[in-house]
Every structure is written in C-alpha cells, then in structure tokens.
C-alpha positions as CSV (number, residue, x, y, z in Angstrom):
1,X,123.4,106.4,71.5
2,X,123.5,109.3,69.2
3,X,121.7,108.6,66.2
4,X,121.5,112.0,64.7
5,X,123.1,115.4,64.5
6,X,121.9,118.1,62.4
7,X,124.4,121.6,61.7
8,X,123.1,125.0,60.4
9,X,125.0,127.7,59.5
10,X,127.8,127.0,61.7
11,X,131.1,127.9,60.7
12,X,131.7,126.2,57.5
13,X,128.9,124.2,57.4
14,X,125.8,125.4,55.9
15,X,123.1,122.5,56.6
16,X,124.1,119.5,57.2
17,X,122.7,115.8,58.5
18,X,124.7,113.2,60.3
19,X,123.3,109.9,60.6
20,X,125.5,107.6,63.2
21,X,125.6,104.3,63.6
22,X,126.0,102.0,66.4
23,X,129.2,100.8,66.9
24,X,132.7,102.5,65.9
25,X,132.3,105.2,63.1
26,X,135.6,107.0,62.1
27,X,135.7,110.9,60.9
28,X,138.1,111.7,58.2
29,X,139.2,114.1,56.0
30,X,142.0,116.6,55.0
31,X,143.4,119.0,57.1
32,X,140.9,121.8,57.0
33,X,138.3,120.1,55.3
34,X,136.1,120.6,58.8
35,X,136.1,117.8,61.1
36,X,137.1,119.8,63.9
37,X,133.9,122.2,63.3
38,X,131.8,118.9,63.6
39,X,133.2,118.2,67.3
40,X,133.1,122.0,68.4
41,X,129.0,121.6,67.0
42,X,129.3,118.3,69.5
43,X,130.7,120.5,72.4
44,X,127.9,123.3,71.8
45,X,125.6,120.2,73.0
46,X,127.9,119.6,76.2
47,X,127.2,122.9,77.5
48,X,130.4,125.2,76.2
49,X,130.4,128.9,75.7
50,X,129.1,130.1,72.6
51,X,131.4,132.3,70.4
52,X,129.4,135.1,67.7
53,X,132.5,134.1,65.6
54,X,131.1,130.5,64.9
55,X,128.2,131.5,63.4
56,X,128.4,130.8,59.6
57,X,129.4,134.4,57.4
58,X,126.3,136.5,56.5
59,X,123.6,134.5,59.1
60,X,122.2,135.7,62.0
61,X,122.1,132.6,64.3
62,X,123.5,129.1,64.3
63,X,121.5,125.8,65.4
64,X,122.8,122.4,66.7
65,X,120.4,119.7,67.2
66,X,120.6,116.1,68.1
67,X,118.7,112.9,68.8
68,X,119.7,110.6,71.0
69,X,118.3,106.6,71.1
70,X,117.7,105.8,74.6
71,X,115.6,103.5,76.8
72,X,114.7,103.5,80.6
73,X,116.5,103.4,82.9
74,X,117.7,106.9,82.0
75,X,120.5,108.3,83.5
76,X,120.1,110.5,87.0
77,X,120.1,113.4,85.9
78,X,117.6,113.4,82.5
79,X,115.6,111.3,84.9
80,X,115.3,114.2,87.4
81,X,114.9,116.5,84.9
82,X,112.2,114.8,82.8
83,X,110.4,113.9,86.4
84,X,110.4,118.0,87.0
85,X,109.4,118.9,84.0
86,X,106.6,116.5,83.5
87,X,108.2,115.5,80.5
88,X,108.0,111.7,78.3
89,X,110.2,110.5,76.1
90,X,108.2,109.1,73.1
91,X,109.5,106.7,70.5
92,X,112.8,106.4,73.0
93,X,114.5,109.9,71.3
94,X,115.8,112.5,72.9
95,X,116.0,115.6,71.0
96,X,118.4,118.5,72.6
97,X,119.4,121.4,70.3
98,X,121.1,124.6,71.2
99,X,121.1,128.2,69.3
100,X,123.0,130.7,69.0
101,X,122.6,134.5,67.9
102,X,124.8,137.1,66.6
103,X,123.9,139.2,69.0
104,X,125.6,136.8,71.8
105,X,122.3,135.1,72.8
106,X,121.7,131.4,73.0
107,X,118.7,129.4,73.7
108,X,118.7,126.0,74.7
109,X,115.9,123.2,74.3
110,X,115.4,120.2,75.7
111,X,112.8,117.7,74.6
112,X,111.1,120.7,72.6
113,X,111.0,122.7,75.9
114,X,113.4,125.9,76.8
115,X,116.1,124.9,78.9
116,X,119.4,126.1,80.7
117,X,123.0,126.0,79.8
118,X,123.2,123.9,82.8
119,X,121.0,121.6,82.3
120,X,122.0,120.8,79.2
121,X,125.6,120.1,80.2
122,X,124.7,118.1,83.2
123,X,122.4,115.7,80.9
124,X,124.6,115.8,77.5
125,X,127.7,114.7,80.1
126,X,125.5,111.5,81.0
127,X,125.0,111.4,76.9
128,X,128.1,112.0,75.8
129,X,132.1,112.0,76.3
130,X,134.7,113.3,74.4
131,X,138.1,112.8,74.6
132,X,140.2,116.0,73.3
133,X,138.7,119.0,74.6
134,X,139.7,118.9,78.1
135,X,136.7,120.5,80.0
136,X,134.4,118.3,78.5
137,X,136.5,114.6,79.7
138,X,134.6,113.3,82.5
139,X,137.0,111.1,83.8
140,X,138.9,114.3,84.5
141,X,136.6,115.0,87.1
142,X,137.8,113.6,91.0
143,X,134.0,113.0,91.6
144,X,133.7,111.0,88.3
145,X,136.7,109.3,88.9
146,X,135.6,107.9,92.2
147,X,131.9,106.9,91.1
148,X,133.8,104.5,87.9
149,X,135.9,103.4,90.2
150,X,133.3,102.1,92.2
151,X,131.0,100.8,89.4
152,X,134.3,99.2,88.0
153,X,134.7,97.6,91.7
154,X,131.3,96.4,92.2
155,X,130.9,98.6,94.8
156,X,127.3,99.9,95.3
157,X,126.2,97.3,97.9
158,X,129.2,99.2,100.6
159,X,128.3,102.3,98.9
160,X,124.5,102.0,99.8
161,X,125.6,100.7,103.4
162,X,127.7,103.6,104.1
163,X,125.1,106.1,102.7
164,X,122.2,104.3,104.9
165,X,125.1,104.7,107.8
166,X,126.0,108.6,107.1
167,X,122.6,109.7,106.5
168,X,121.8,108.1,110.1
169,X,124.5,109.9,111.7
170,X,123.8,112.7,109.5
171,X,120.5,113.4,110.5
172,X,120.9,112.6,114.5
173,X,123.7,115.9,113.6
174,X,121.0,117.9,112.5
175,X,118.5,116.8,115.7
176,X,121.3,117.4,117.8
177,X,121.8,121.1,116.5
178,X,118.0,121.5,115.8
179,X,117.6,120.9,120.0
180,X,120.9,122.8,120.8
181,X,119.5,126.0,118.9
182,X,115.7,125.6,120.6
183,X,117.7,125.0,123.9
184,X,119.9,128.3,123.3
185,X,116.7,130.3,122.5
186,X,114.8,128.9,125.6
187,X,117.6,130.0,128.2
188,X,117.5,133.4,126.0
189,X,113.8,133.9,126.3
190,X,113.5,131.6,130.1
191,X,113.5,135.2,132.4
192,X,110.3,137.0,130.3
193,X,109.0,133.5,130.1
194,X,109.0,132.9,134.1
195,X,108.3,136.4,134.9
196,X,104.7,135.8,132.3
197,X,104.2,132.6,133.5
198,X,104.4,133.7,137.5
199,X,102.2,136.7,136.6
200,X,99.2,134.6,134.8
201,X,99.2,131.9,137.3
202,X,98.7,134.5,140.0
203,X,95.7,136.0,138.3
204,X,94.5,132.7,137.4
205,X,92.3,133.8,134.3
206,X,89.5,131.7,133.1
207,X,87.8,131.9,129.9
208,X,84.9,133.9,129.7
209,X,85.4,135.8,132.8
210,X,85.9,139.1,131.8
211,X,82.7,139.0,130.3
212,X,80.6,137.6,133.4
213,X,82.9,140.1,134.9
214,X,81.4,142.9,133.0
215,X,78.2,141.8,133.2
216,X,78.4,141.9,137.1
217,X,79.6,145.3,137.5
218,X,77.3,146.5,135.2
219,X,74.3,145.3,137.5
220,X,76.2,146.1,140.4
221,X,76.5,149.6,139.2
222,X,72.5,149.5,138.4
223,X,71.7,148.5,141.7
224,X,69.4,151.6,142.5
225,X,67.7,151.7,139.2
226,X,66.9,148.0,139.2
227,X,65.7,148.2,142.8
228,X,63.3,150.8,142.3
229,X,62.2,149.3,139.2
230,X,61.6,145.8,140.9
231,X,59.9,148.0,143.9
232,X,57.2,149.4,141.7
233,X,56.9,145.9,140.0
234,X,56.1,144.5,143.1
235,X,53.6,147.1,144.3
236,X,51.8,146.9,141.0
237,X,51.2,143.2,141.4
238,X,50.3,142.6,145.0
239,X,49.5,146.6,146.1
240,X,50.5,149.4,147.9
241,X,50.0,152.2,149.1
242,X,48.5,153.8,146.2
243,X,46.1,151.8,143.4
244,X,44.5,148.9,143.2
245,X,47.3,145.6,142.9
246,X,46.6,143.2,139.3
247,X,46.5,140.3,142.0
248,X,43.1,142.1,143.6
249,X,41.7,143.2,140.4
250,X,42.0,139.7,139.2
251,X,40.1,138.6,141.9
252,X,37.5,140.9,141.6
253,X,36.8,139.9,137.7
254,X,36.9,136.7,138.7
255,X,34.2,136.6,141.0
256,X,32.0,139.1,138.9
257,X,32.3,136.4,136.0
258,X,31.7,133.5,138.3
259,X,28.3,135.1,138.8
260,X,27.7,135.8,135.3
261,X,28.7,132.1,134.9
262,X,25.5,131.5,137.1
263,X,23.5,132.8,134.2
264,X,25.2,131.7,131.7
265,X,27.6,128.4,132.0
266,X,29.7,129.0,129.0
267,X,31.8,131.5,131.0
268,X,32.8,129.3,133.7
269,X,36.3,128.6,131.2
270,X,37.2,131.9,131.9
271,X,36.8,132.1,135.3
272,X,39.8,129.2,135.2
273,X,41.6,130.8,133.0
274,X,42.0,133.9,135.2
275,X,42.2,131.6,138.4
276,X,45.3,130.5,136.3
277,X,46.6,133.4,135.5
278,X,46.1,134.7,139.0
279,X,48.4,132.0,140.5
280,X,51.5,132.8,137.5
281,X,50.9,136.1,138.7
282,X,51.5,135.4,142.4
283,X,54.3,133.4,141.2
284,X,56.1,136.2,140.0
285,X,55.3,138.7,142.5
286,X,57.3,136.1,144.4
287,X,60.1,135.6,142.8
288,X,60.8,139.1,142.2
289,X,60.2,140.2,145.6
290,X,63.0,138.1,146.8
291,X,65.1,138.9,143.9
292,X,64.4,142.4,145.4
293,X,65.3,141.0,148.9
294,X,68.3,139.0,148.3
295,X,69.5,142.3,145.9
296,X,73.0,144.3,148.0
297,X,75.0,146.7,147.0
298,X,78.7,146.6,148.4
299,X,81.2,149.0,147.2
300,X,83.7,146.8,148.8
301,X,82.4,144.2,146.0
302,X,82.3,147.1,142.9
303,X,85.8,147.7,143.4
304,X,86.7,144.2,143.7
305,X,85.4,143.2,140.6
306,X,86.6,145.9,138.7
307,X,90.3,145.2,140.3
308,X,89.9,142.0,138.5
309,X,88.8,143.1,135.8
310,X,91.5,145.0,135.2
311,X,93.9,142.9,135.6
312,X,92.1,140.1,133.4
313,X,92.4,143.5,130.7
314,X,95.9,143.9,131.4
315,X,96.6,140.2,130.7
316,X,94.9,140.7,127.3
317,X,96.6,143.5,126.4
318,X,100.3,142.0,127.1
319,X,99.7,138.3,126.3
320,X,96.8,138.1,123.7
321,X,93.8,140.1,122.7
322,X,91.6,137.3,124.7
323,X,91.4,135.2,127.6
324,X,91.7,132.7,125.6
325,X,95.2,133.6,123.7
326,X,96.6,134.6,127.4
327,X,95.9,130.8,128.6
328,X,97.2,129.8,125.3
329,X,100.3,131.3,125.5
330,X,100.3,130.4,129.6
331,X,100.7,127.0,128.2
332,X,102.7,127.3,125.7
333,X,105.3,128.7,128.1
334,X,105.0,126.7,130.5
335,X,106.3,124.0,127.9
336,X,109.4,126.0,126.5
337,X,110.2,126.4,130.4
338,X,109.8,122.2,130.4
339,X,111.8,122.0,127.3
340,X,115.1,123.3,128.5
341,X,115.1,120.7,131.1
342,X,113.6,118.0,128.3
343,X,116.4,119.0,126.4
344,X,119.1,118.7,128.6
345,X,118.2,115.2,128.7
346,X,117.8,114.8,125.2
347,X,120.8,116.4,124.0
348,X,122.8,113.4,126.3
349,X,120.8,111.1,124.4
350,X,121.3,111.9,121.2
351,X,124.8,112.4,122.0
352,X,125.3,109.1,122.6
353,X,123.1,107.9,119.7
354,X,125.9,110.1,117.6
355,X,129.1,108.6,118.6
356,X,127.2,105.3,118.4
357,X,126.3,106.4,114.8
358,X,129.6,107.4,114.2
359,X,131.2,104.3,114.8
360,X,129.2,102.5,112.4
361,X,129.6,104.7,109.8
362,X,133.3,104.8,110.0
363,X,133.2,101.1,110.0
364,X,131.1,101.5,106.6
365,X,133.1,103.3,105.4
366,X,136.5,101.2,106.2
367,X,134.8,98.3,104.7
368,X,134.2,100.9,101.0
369,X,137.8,102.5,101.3
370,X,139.1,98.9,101.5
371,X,136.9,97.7,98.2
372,X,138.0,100.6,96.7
373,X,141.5,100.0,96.8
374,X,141.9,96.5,95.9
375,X,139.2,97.3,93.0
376,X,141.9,100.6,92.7
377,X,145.1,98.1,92.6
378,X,143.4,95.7,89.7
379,X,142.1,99.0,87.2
380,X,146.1,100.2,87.4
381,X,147.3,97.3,86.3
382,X,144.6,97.2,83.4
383,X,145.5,100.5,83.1
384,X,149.0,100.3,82.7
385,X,149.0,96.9,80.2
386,X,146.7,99.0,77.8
387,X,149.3,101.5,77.6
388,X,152.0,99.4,76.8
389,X,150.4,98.4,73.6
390,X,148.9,101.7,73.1
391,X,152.9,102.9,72.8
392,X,153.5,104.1,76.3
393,X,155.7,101.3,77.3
394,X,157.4,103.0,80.3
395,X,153.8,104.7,81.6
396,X,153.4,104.0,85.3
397,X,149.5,104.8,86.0
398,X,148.1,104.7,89.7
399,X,145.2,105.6,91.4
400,X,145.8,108.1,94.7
401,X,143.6,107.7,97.2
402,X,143.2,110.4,99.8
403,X,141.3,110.6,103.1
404,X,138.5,113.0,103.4
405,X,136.0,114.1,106.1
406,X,132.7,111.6,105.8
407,X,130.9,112.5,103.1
408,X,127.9,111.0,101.1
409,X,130.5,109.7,99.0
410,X,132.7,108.4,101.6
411,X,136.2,108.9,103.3
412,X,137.9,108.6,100.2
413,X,138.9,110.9,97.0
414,X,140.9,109.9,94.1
415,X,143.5,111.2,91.9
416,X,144.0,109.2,88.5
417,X,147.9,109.8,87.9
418,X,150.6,108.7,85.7
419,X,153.8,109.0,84.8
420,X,154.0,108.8,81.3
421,X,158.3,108.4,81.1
422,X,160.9,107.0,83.4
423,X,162.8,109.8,85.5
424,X,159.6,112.6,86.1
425,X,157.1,112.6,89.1
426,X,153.6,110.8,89.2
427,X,151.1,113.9,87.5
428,X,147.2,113.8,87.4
429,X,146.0,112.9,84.5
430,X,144.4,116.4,84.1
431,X,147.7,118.2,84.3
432,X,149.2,115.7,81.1
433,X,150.1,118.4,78.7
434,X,149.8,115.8,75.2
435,X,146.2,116.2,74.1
436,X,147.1,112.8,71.7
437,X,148.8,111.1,75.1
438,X,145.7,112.5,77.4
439,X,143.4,110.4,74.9
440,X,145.2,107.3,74.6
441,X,145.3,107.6,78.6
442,X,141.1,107.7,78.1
443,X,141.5,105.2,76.1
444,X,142.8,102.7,78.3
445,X,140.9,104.3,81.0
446,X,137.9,103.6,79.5
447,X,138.4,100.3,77.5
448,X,139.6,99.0,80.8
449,X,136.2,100.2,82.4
450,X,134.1,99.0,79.6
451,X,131.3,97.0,81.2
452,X,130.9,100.2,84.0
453,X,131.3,103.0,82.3
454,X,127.8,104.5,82.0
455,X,128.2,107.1,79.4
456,X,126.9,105.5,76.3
457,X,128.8,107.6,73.5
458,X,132.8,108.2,73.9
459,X,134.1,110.4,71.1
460,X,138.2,110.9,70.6
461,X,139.8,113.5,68.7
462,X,143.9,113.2,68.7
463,X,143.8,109.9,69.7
464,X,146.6,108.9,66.5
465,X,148.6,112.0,67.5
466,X,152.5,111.2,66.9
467,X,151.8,107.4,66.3
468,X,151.8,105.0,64.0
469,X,152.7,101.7,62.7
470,X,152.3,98.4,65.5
471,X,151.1,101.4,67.8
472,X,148.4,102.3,66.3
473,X,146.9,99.2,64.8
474,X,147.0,98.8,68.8
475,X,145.2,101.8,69.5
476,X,142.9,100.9,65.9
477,X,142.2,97.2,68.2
478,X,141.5,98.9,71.4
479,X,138.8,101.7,69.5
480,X,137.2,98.6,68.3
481,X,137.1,96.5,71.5
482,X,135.9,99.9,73.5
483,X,132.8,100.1,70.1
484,X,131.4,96.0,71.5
485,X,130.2,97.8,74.9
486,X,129.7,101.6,73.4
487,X,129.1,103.9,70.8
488,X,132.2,105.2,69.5
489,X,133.3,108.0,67.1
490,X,136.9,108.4,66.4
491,X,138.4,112.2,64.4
492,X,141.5,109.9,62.8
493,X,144.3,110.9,60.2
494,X,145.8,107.3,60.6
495,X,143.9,104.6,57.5
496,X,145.4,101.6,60.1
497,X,142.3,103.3,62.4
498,X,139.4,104.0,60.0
499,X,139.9,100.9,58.1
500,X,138.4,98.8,61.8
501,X,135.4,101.1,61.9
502,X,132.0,99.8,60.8
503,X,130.9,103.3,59.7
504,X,132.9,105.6,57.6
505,X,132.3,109.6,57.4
506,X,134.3,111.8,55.3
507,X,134.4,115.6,55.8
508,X,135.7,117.3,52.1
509,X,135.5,121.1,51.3
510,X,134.1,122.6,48.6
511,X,134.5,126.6,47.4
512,X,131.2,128.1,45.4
513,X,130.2,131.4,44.6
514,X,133.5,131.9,46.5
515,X,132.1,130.4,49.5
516,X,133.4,127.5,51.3
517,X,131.3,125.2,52.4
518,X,132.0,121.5,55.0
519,X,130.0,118.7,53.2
520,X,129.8,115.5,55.3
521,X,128.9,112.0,53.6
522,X,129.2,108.4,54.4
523,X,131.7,106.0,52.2
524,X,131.3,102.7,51.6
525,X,132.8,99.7,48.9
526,X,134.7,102.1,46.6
527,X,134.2,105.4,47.8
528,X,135.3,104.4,51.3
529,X,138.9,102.5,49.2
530,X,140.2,105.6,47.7
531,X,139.6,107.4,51.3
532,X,142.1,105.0,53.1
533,X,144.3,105.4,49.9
534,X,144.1,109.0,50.6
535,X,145.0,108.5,53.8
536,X,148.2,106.2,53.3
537,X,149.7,108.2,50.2
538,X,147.5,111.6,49.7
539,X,147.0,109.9,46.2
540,X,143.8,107.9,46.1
541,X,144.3,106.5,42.7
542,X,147.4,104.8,42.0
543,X,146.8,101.3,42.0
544,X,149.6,100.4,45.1
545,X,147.2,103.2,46.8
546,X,143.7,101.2,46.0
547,X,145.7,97.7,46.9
548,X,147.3,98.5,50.0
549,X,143.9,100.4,50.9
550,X,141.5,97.5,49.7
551,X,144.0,95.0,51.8
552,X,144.2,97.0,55.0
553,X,139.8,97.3,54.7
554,X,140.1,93.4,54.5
555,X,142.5,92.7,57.4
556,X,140.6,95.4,59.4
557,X,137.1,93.6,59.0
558,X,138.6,90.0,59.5
C-alpha cells in the first residue's frame, strides 16, 4: 500500500507531503489546480522518462519519494532484488525515490541504495497500477494478461505441472544438443586423435623412462672410464702387479698387533676389529670385481637406447612436456574416440526420452489451455456485466486465445478485446483510443479480478470522462467495491465519485510573489462539503450547493 509520497520542486509543486489511506481516496480539484502533476510524480516512480521541463522554475533538480506498507511475501521481483542486494526491509516500508537534474540526469534509489531505471519499474509495476497513462496499465501487457488470467482461474496447480513437464523436456533439449555438438567435435578432431593414439601406443611410453633412459646411456657412454676406474679399485684392494694390496697390508698389521697383544692383552680388540674390517674389505673387492666382469659395452645397445629415447622426447614434445602429460592425453583420447560411439547410442536414447517428454508436456499443457479457457469464458462475462452498468451497454469483451510454441508459460497467449459499439470489429484493448472508456474497461477488468489481482495499489485518472448521472454513481459503486480488496486512488471531476471515498484530497493553486504554487490537503466534515458543492455547481456556498453536497456525502457513506 502506498502510505506516503513526498514532491519537491516539481513542476508546480514546491514541497509537498501526501499521506494515503487505505481504502478509496479521491483527488480533486479545479482544472489546473495540479492533480495531473501529482500522477506524472506517481509515473516518475513507475520508471518513465524524465523531462528537464518538469523540474520546478529556478531549481536545479526535482525529487520524488515514496513509502510503501508491505509485508512478506513480497512480490517476485522486490524479492529478487532485495535477495541480490542483501537488502531487509525494516519496520515493513519500502522507500523508493527518484531524482532528477537539470542537466538531464536522474538517479534512482531503492531502499536507500542506488538503483536502475529498470529496476525501479519492474518493482513499482508490482507496487503500483495506473489506469490512464497507457504505458504504465499492466493489464495492457499479453504476458500480464495471461498470468491474471490464470490467478483468476485457479490455475497454478496445471501451471506448475506444465512447467515441471517443459523444463523436463526442456533440459533432455539441451543434453541432446550438448552431446550432438561433443559428437560433431569428436568426428572433427577423430583423424589427429587416431593418428596420436596409434603413434603412443606403438612407443608404449612409461613413466619415468626417459629418465632411467638417460641414466643408462650415460653409463653406457662411460663404459671405459668406469672400467678403468673399477680396474685400479680392484688392484688396490686385492694386488697387482705393482704395490702392496689393502687386503695384504691388513693382514700384515694384523699379525704384528696380535704379537704385541702377546705383551700386552688390551690390544687383542683391535686385532678383531681389523679381522672385521678385512672381511668388508674382501667383500667389496668382490662385488666390484664382478660388477667389473658382468660390465659390456654394445654399440648395438647405445644406439638402441638413444632410438628410444628419442622417440620418448618426441612424444613429449608433441603431446605434453612429460611422460606423464603424453599418457594423460593417450587416455584422454582414447575416451573421445569411445565417445562418439557412446554417443551414438546416447543420442537414440535421449531421443526417445524427448518425444516421450514431449508428449507429456503437450498433455500438460492441453489440460492448462483447457482451464484457461473456461476460466477465460466466465472473466468475459464478468467482464461484459460490469460494463453494462459502467454505461457501455452494447460492449462485447472477449478474451482471444492464440496458440504458441511451448513455452514456460504454455501453448497459449491472450488478447483482451472488445468491441465497445454494435457494427465495428473486436479491438485489443490497447488499441481503444478513449482514455476515459480504456479506464472504465480496467475498471471492470480489475473489479472483476479482485481477489487475484496482485498489484496492491490501482490508481485511475479519466475514469468519469463523458459520464455522469446513473453511470457514474455505477462506476462511483464499482471504485468502492474494487477499494474492499485494494488500495485505490481515483483523479475524479464527478462529486457522485468523491462523495464514496473514505479519504478526500484536494489539489488548489495559489499565486505568491508571482509564483504559482500546487498545495495538496486532506478535507473532512465541512471542508470536504463545500468541495462536493464545488464540484456539483462551481459555487460551494449557496445553501442548495452545501444541501445537495451534505446529502450526496450521506447517501455515499450509507
């Protein structure tokens, strides 16, 4: 509900502060006084263009604000936007503003956060409707039409069976394309990928084995170094030609301490020790002599393992900068080569699994199209019985349905149409040139949809346009019936309409310092009795003014 909505320095109005009421409120005044500039503030909120031109004379910006009363569950789109902004709503107001510069700028907040143009429209729309300016009518819109159409239908049960159906079917669609395009790239790519896989399974690389590699060749290479080396070794230890061998040495200090141990028995322990470290000794003299013996050098075997090694390098150097990457991608290609065959059989699968979804979801969606209608069939009659008292006796409305491709909405889009007068063709209502008939059409649109039409405030300008009398104590009825379910707020020129409101606003001008300025104030009691006198005469205080005004306040509150 909109509780409050402050104006500065726009147009004619300098500062002012609106406080609504629940219920139906009515905006009056004279011609010119300025109750227009309040709904152009009201469309600023909705998301329309700014023009420099509205800012008031001598100021260099203009500021709408407003506070709206509302509670959880909030509509989709405020929720998604309070959700993504990390945003609360504390003491259940929301406060949106707009401002705009005279250099063309505007700035738009949102909670007390910078927001878009966009934003704001797609959340004031869930706020807020009003009937006269034709871009901001919701039920202008073929997508809005179809979603009250459905909440007047109690349709949201087939709706979410449908939806559960099409995003099935939906998403097998996207599998299906997903694996067509990973097939299309396999056949592209299946050549390199045999030719790569063929030439690493013919090396057969392990990993690791370029390094053991290079560590063989570079012994193999060192064959004659290490030979010699190992040669001497072994001469050193056990003898030779030349020199006297550690193994003989050894055994000569040993048995020079053993008879020193004779003497003196504390030097038996080295006599064991070098027993000891005469028999490691002869150990290793062992081992390396048949190291040395077992030691060949084959050029055959050189060029063998530098053949491999090669290739193993040229592996690398085409399929990954280690043995490692090449079996990695070995394997990997192998499975893109298994895929296309995978595929094949998938792509049959899922093919069924489609035209099995697809049935379902056209069933769905028969079942929705068929609630629709009959819902469709009993909101025209509605329709057209409102209109009759609203002083379109020979309307004809109807609701046009249309066959679509599926769609998360269904197979179904509608056309709200009417033929206002006997003898022309069924229009949309969008294309009804009357703004006055286009809002007694909302009217009945929306008294008729009442208990499902989410949007919580509905504001009509031109709603009284070239009516009067029995019509528009109709239309006075229907504005009141519409105000049990929502917030309404009614721009009126007829007193048969503002004496059924329960809140009464009157816009007046006033010239100072030869300035004109739009005051806005509430009437009640006697204030509010010369108003409708105003309204029924232009002379709000002759007494058959004040009677006939203080009688029609009394019928319209009974």
């Amino acid at each position: 509900m909109l509780e409050r909505l402050e104006i500065h320095n726009y147009a004619l109005i300098e500062d002012s502060v609106i406080e609504f009421s629940d219920g139906f409120t009515v905006i009056t005044g004279e011609t010119g006084a300025g109750k227009s500039i309040i709904l152009g503030a009201l469309s600023l909120l909705l998301g329309e263009k700014t023009e420099v031109q509205s800012i008031r004379s001598g100021q260099e910006s203009a500021t709408v604000r407003a506070s709206f009363a509302i509670t959880p569950p909030y509509p989709p789109n405020l929720a998604a936007y309070l959700e993504r902004e990390g945003i609360s709503i504390e003491e259940e107001s929301l406060i949106v503003s707009r401002t705009i510069k005279n250099n063309g700028r505007s700035s738009v907040s949102l909670q007390g956060r910078l927001s878009s143009r966009t934003e704001l429209a797609a959340i004031s729309k869930e706020l807020l409707d009003i009937s006269a300016q034709r871009d901001h009518q919701s039920l202008l819109s073929a997508a809005n039409q179809l979603a009250v159409l459905d909440a007047y239908g109690t349709c949201m049960e087939e709706k979410r069976a449908y939806r559960s159906a099409y995003e099935s079917y939906q998403a097998l669609k996207n599998e299906l394309e997903q694996r067509k395009q990973q097939l299309e790239q396999a056949k592209k790519e299946e050549d390199f990928l045999r030719f790569a896989v063929d030439e690493i399974a013919k090396i057969d690389p392990k990993v690791g084995e370029d390094d053991q590699i290079t560590e063989q060749v570079r012994v193999i290479a060192s064959y004659e170094q290490i030979h010699e080396s190992l040669s001497s070794a072994i001469e050193a230890l056990h003898g030779g030609e030349v020199g006297t061998s550690a193994l003989t040495s050894l055994s000569l200090a040993g048995s020079q301490i053993a008879s020193a141990a004779k003497a003196d028995p504390s030097l038996e322990t080295y006599v064991s020790r070098l027993e000891s470290a005469a028999i490691e000794i002869e150990d290793i003299y062992e081992s390396i002599r048949d190291y040395r013996s077992s030691m060949s050098y084959s050029e055959e075997e050189l060029d063998r393992l530098q053949g491999r090694l090669a290739s193993l390098q040229r592996l690398k150097k085409k399929y990954g900068h280690t043995l490692e990457a090449v079996c990695s991608f070995y394997q990997e290609s192998q499975n893109r080569l298994n895929l296309s065959e995978e595929q094949e059989i998938w792509l049959s699968k899922l093919e069924k699994q489609i035209a099995t979804a697809s049935e379902l979801m056209t069933s769905k969606a028969r079942v929705l199209s068929e609630k629709r209608r009959s819902a469709a069939e009993n909101l025209a009659s509605q329709v057209e019985q409102k209109l009759r008292t609203l002083g379109m006796k020979e309307a004809v409305f109807s609701i046009i349905f249309s066959q679509v491709q599926p769609g998360p909405q269904g197979i179904d889009e509608v056309s709200y149409e009417i033929c206002a007068n006997p003898g022309l063709e069924m229009r949309s209502i969008k294309d009804v040139a009357s703004g006055g008939e286009l809002s007694r059409i909302m009217l009945a649109v929306k008294t008729s949809l009442a208990e499902s039409d989410a949007v919580p405030t509905l504001i009509f300008d031109e709603v009284d346009a070239g009516i009067g009398g029995s019509v528009a104590l109709a239309v006075a009825d229907q504005l009141a019936n519409l105000s049990r379910s929502h917030q309404v707020i009614v721009i009126t020129h007829l007193a048969s309409i503002a004496s059924k409101a329960d809140t009464h606003l009157v816009v007046h001008k006033e010239i100072r310092n030869q300035m004109s300025y739009s005051m806005i104030k509430s009437v009640k009691e006697e204030e509010r009795q010369k108003e409708i006198a105003r309204m029924l005469s232009g002379d709000d205080s002759s007494s058959e003014s004040l009677g006939h005004a203080k009688k029609l306040l009394q019928t319209g509150r009974s």
